[in-house]
C-alpha positions as CSV (number, residue, x, y, z in Angstrom):
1,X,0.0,0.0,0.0
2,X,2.7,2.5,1.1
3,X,4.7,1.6,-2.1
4,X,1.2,2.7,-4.1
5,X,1.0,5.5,-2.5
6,X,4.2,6.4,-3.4
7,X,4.1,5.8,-7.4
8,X,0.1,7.7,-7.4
9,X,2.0,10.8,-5.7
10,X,5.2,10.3,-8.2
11,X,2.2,11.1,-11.2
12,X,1.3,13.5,-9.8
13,X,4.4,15.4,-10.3
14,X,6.6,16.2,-14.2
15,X,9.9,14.0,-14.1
16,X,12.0,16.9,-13.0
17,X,10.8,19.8,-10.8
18,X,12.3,22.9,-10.5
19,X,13.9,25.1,-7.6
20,X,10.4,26.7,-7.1
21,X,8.4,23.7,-7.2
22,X,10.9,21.7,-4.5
23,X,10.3,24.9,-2.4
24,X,6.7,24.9,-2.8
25,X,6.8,21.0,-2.1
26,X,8.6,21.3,1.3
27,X,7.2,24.6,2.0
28,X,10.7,26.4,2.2
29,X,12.0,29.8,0.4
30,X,14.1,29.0,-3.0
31,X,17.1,29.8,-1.2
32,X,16.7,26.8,1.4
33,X,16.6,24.6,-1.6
34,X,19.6,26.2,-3.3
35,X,21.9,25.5,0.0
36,X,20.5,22.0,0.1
37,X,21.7,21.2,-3.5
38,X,24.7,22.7,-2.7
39,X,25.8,20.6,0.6
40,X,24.9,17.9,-1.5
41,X,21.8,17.0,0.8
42,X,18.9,16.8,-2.1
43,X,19.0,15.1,-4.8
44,X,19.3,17.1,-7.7
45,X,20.6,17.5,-11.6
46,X,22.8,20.3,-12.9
47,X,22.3,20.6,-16.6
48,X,23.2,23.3,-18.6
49,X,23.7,25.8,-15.3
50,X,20.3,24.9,-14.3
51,X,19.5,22.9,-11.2
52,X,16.8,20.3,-12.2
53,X,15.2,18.0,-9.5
54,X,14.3,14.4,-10.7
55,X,10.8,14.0,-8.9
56,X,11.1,10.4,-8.3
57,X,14.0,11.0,-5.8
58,X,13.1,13.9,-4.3
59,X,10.0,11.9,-3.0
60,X,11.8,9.1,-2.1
61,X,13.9,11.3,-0.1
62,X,11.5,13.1,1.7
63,X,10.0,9.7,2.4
64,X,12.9,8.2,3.4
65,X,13.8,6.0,0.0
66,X,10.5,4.8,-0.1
67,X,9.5,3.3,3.4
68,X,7.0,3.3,5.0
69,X,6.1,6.8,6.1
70,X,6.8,6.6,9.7
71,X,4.7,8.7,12.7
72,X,5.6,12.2,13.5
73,X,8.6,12.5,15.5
74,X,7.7,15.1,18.9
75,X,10.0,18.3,18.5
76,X,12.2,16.7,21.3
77,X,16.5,17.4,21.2
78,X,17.8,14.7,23.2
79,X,21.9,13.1,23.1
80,X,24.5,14.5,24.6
81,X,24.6,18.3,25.9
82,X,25.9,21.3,24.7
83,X,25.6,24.6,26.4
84,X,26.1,26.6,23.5
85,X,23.1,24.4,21.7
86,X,21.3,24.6,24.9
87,X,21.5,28.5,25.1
88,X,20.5,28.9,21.4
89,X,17.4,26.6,21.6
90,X,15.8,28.9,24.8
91,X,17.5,32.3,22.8
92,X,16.0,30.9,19.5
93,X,12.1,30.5,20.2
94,X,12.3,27.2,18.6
95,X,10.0,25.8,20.9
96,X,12.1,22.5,21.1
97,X,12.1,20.2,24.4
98,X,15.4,19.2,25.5
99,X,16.4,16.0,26.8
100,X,20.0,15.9,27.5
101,X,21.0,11.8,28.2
102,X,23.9,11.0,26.5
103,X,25.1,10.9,22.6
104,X,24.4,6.9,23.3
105,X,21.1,6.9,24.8
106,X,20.4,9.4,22.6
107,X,20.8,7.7,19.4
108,X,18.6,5.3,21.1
109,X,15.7,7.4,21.7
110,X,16.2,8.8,18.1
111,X,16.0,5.8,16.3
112,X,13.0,4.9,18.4
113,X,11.4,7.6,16.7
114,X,10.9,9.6,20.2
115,X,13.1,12.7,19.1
116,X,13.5,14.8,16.0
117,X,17.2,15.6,16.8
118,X,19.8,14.0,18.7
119,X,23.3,16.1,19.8
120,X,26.1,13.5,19.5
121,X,29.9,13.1,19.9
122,X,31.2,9.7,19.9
123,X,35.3,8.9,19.3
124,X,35.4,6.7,16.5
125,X,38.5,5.4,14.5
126,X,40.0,8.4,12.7
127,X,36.8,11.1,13.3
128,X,33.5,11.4,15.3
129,X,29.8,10.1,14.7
130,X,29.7,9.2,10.9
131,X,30.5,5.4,11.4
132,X,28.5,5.4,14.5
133,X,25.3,6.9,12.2
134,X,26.0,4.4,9.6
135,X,26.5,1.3,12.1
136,X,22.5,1.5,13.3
137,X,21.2,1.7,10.2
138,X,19.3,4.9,11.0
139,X,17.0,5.8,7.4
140,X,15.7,9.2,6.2
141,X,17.9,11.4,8.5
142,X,21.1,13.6,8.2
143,X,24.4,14.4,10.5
144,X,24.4,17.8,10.3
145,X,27.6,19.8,11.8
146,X,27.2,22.2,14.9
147,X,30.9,22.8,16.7
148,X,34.2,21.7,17.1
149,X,34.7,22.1,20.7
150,X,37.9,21.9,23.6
151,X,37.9,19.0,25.5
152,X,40.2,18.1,28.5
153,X,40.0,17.9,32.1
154,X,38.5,20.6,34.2
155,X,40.4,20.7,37.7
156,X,40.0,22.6,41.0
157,X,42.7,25.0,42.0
158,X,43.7,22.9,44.4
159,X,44.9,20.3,41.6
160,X,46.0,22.0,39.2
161,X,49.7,22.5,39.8
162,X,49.6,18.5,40.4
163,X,47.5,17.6,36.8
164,X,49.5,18.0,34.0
165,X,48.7,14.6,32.4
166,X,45.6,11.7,32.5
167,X,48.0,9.9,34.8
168,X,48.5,12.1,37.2
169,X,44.8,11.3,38.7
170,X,45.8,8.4,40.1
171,X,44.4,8.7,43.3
172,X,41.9,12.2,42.9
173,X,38.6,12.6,42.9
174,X,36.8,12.7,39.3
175,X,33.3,13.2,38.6
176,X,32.7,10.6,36.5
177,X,29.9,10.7,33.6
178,X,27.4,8.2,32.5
179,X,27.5,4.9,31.1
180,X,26.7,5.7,27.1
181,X,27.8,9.4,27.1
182,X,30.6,10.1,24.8
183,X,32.6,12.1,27.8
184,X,32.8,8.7,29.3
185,X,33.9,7.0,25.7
186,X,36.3,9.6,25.4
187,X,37.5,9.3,29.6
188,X,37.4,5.6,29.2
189,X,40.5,5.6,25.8
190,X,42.3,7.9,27.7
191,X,42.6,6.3,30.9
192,X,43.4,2.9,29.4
193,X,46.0,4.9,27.2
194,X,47.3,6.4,30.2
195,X,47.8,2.9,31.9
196,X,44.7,3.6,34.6
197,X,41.5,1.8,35.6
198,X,38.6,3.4,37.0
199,X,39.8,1.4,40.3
200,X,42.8,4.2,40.3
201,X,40.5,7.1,40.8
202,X,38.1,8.1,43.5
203,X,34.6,8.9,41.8
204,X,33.2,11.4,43.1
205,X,29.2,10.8,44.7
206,X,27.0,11.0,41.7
207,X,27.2,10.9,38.2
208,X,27.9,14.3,35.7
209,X,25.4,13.8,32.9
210,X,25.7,17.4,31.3
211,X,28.8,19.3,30.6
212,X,27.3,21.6,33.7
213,X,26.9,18.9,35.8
214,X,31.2,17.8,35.3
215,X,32.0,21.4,36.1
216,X,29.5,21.9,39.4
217,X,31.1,18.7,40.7
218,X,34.8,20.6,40.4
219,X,33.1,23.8,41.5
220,X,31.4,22.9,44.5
221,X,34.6,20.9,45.7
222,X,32.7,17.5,45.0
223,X,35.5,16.7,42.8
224,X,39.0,17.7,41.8
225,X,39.0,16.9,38.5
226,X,36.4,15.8,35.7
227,X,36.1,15.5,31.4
228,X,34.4,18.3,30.3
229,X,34.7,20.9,27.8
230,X,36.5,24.6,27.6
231,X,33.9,26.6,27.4
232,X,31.9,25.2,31.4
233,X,36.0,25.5,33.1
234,X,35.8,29.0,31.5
235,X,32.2,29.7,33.0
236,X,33.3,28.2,36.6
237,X,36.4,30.0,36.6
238,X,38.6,26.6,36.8
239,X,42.0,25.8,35.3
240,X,41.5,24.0,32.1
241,X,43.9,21.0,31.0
242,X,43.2,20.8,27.1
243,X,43.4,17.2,25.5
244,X,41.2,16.6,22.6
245,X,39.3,18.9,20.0
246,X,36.0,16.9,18.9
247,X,33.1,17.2,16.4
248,X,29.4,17.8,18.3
249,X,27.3,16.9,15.7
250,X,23.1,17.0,15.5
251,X,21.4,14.0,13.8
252,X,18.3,15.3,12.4
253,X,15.2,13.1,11.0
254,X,14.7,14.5,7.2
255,X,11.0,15.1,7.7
256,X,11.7,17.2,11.0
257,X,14.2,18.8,9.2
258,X,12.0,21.1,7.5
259,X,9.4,21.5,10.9
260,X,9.1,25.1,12.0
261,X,11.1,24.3,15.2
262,X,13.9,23.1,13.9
263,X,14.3,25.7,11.1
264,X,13.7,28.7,13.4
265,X,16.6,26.6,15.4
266,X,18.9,26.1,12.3
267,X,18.6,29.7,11.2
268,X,19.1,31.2,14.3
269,X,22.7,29.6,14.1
270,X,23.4,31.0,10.9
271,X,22.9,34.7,13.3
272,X,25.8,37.0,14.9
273,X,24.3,36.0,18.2
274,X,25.6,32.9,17.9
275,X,29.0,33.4,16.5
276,X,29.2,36.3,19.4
277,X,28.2,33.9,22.3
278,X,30.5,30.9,20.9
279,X,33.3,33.6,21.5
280,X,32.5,34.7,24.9
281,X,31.9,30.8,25.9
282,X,35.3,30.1,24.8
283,X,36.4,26.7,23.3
284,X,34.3,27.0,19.9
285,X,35.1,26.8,16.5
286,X,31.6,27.1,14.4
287,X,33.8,27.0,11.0
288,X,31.6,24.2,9.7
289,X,28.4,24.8,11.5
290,X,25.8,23.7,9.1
291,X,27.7,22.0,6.5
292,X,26.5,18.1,5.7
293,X,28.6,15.7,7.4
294,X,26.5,12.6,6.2
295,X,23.5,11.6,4.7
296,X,21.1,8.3,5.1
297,X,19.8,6.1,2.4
């Protein structure tokens, strides 16, 4: 039934559509459709300087290659957290929940169907999230860039002097994060590179499941060290031992994609505002923001 559907509404439309009929069809501005083709994330045709749209796959792709068309994902934003996303979401108007987990739980959630968008930033062989995106078969969806961000330890005063290295824990207090969040992924490589078990460190009482949560622990004296990122040891006023730069990338389901949430989100990071608060948060690059990092069948 779902595959008849699909060929009826394919007659319904000329072989190729142009720029103004994909934007009428998605109920976007031209120029949405123009960046699209140029990321690479439609499906398109380039002939004779024109940009032609073969109507076949452009359905398929808003249908997610011809699937079943699945149930309305809630305007949720779950995975890992990111202040800087969390701050433009409220500053936005978006209107998006958050539900900040983990990038693993996350991804869960996500391809549950129970979110439009997940935050994730998972270590992988050689990069960050791509292999992870293509390893659970996730359909209709894209990995769309948001911010290279400074990651290291965040240490109390008290510490700092004595932390120079992942080894030199041995023996402090870290506030450790949750099981599936890629902090811990990231925590867990470095502490088997640096020779260390988690039975060398004193975790602190509780578990950091946001990037706030790591640098409270420190903060409040709960902890004298914990992974977090540049931009929360800035905010806390706490020394900052720098390790790893890593991708934060959002994973957003095609049809949400083009909801008026997560537009009003998406263009409200294409605004000063943003570039202006990434600077004062410290530990940002945004060179990519935006840019397709991978697209589903």
């Amino acid at each position: 039934m779902a595959q008849e559907t699909h060929k009826e509404a394919q007659n319904d439309h000329p072989p190729y559509l142009t720029t103004r009929e994909v934007a009428d069809l998605l109920r976007v501005k031209e120029r949405k459709v123009y960046d699209l083709a140029a990321q690479g994330a439609i499906p398109h045709r380039r002939v004779t300087g024109k940009l032609l749209f073969p109507s076949a796959e452009i359905l398929a792709w808003i249908e997610g290659a011809g699937d079943p068309v699945p149930r309305e994902r809630p305007s949720v934003l779950t995975g890992s957290h990111d202040p800087l996303l969390d701050w433009a979401v409220r500053e936005s108007g978006s209107g998006l929940a958050t539900l900040f987990n983990g990038s693993a739980d996350g991804l869960k959630r996500f391809a549950e169907g129970r979110a439009a968008l997940a935050g994730v930033h998972i270590p992988e062989p050689g990069g960050w999230n791509v292999r992870t995106a293509e390893a659970n078969g996730l359909r209709a969806c894209v990995l769309i860039a948001w911010a290279i961000r400074a990651r290291g330890l965040i240490l109390s005063h008290q510490v700092h002097g004595d932390v120079r290295q992942v080894a030199d824990l041995k023996g402090k207090r870290v506030a450790l994060r949750q099981p599936g969040a890629g902090g811990a992924a990231i925590f867990d490589d470095m502490l088997v590179n640096a020779g260390l078990t988690a039975k060398d460190l004193i975790a602190a009482k509780g578990l950091a499941r946001t990037e706030s949560d790591a640098a409270t622990a420190v903060a409040a004296g709960e902890a004298d060290a914990a992974m977090g990122i540049e931009a929360m040891a800035r905010q806390f006023h706490l020394p900052f031992l720098p390790l790893v730069e890593e991708r934060f990338d959002l994973l957003i389901d095609r049809r949400a994609y083009f909801t008026e949430p997560v537009q009003t989100l998406l263009a409200f990071a294409r605004e000063d505002p943003l570039q202006r608060k990434a600077a004062s948060m410290g530990g940002y690059r945004l060179t990519e923001l935006g840019t397709v990092r991978w697209l589903s069948a």
